[in-house]
C-alpha positions in Angstrom: 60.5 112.6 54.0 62.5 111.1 51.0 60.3 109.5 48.1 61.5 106.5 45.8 59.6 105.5 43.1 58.8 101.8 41.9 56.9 101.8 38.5 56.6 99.5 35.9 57.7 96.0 35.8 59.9 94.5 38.8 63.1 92.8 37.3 66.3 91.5 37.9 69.5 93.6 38.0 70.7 91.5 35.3 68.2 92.3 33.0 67.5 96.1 33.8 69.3 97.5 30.5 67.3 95.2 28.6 63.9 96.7 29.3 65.5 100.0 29.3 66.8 99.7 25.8 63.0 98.9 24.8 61.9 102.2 27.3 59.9 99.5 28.9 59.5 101.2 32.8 61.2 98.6 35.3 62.9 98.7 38.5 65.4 96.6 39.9 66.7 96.1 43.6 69.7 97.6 43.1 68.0 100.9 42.1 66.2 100.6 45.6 69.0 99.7 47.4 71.2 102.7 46.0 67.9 105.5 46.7 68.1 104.0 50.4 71.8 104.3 51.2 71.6 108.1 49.6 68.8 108.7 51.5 70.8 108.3 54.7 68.7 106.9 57.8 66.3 109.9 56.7 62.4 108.5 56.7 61.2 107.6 53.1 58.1 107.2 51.4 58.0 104.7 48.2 55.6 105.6 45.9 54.0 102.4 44.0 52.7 101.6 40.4 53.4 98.2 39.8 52.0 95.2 38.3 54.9 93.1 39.2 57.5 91.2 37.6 60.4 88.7 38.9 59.6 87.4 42.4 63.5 87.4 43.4 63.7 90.9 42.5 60.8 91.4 44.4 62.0 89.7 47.8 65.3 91.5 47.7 63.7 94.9 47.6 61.5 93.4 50.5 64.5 92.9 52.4 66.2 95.6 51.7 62.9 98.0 52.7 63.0 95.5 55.8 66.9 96.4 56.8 66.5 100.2 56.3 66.9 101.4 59.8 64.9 105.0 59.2 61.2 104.9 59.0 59.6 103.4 55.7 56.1 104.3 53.9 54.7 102.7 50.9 52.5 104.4 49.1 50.3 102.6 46.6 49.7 105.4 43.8 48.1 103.3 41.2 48.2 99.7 41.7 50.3 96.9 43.6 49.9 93.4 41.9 52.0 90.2 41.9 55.8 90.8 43.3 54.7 94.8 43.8 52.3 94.0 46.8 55.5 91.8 48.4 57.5 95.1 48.1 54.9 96.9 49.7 54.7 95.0 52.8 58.9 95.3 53.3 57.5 98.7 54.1 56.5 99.8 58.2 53.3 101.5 57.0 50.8 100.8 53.9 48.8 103.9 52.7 47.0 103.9 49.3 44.4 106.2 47.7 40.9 105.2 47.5 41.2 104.6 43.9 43.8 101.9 43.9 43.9 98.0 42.7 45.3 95.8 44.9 46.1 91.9 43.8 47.4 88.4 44.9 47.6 85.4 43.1 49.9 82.0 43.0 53.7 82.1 41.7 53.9 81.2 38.3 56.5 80.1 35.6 57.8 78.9 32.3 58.5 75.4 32.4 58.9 72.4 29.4 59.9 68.8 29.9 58.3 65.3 31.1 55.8 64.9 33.4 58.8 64.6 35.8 60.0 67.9 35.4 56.3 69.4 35.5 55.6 67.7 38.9 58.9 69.2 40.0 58.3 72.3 39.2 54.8 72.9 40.7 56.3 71.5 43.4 59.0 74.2 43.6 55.6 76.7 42.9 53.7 75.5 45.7 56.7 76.0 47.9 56.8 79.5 46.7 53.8 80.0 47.2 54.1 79.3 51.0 57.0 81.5 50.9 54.8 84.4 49.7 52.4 83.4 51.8 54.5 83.9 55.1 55.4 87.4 54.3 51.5 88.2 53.9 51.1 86.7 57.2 53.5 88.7 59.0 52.0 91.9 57.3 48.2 91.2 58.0 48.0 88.6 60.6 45.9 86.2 58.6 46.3 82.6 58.2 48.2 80.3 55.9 45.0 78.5 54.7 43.1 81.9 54.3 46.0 83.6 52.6 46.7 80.6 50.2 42.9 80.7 49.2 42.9 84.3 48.5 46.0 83.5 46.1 44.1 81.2 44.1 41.5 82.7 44.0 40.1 83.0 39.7 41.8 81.4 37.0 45.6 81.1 35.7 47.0 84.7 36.8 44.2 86.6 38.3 44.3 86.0 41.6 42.7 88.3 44.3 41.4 91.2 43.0 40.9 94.3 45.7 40.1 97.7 46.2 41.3 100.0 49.0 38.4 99.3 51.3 39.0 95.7 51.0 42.8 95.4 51.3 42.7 97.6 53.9 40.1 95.4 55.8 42.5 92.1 55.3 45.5 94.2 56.5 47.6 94.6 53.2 47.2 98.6 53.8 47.3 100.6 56.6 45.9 103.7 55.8 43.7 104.7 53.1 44.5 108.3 52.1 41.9 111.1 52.7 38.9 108.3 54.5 37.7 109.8 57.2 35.7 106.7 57.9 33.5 107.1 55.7 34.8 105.5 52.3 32.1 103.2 50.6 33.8 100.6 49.0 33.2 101.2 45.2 32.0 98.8 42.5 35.3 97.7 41.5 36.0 97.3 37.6 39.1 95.5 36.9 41.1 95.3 33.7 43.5 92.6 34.8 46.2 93.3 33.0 49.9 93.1 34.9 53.0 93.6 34.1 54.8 93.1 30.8 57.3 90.2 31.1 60.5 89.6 28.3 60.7 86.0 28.5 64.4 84.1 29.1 64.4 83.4 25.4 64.5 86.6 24.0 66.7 88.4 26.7 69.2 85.5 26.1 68.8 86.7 22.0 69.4 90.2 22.6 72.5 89.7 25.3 74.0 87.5 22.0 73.5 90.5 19.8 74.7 93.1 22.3 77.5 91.0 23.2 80.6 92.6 23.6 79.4 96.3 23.1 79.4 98.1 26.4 76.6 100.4 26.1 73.8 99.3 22.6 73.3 102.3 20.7 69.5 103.2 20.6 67.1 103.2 18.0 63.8 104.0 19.0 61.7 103.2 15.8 63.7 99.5 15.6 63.3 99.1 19.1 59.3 100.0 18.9 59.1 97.3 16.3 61.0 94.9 18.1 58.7 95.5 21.3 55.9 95.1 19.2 56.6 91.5 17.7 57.8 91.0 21.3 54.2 91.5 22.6 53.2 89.4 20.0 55.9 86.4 20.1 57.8 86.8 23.3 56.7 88.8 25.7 54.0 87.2 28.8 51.8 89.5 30.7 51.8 87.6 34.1 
């Protein structure tokens, strides 16, 4: 069996060089969709450490997981949160180890204007949110109302927390790797961090400083101190 790995941030195709030029570890669909059409029809196994990222990105990797006509495992190694857990369920079978952090939790955004644009908007997140919802249906045959709850469950992006046991008992995960029926579910300590977002603002600066030049020479110790006013300016951890 084949193995692709997803680790690090989920993100757009668009914007893949951009966390690469800042050695930030991301994945975008397009690297998924070329591991599955060199993997043939052959039965894969995607191995998962992600705390999430763009939603779109997310869904197309879903879909594309969905379409592969050989058999598909996803393999949680270290933690599915956010758009990483929507991945995961694009897959036929869920195994995880017993160690594992599992978590759900409302769509959210960056959004300024009126108090027009702001009731649009969560609007268009509630929407999404049913959208997410649906594909966590299909996976663990729970309901809208229950799944929606889960999702906003804590405050602004922690969600639903879970360890194997537990997402294996709602139907996010299949198999838990090594539990012969035995497992006791753990006392779960979470740090809820997730994954670390560039916002639109300062991709859009450094596409207008790259512009033109095919391939931006690397500088690791001005890239370093870039990330690091990033994380302190521009970056979200969502």
């Amino acid at each position: 069996m084949k193995e692709i790995t997803i680790n690090g941030t989920i993100v757009s195709n668009d914007d893949k060089w951009i966390y690469d030029w800042f050695e930030v570890e991301s994945c975008c669909p397009k690297d998924i969709i070329k591991a599955l059409q060199d993997a043939g029809e052959d039965d894969v196994t995607v191995l998962v450490n992600s705390g999430g990222g763009d939603l779109d990105a997310g869904n197309e990797i879903y879909s594309a997981l969905k379409r592969y006509k050989g058999k598909t495992v996803a393999e949680i190694t270290g933690y599915a949160a956010s758009a990483a857990t929507v991945i995961c369920c694009g897959a036929d079978t869920v195994r995880a180890n017993a160690g594992i952090q599992y978590m759900i939790h409302n769509v959210s955004t960056w959004q300024g204007g009126d108090h027009r644009d702001m009731e649009t908007m969560a609007s268009v997140l509630k929407a999404a949110d049913r959208s997410v919802a649906n594909v966590y249906q299909q996976k663990t045959g729970l309901d809208e109302k229950t799944i929606l709850g889960m999702m906003s469950t804590g405050t602004g992006n922690m969600g639903k927390w879970m360890d194997a046991k537990e997402a294996k008992e709602y139907g996010f995960i299949d198999e838990i790797i090594g539990d012969n029926g035995s497992l006791a579910r753990p006392i779960s300590i979470y740090n809820a961090h997730g994954a670390f977002i560039i916002s639109d603002e300062v991709k859009e600066k450094i596409r207008l400083e790259f512009a033109g030049k095919k391939s931006p020479e690397f500088d690791s110790q001005k890239a370093q101190a870039r990330l690091n006013l990033l994380k302190l300016k521009g970056g979200k951890v969502l």
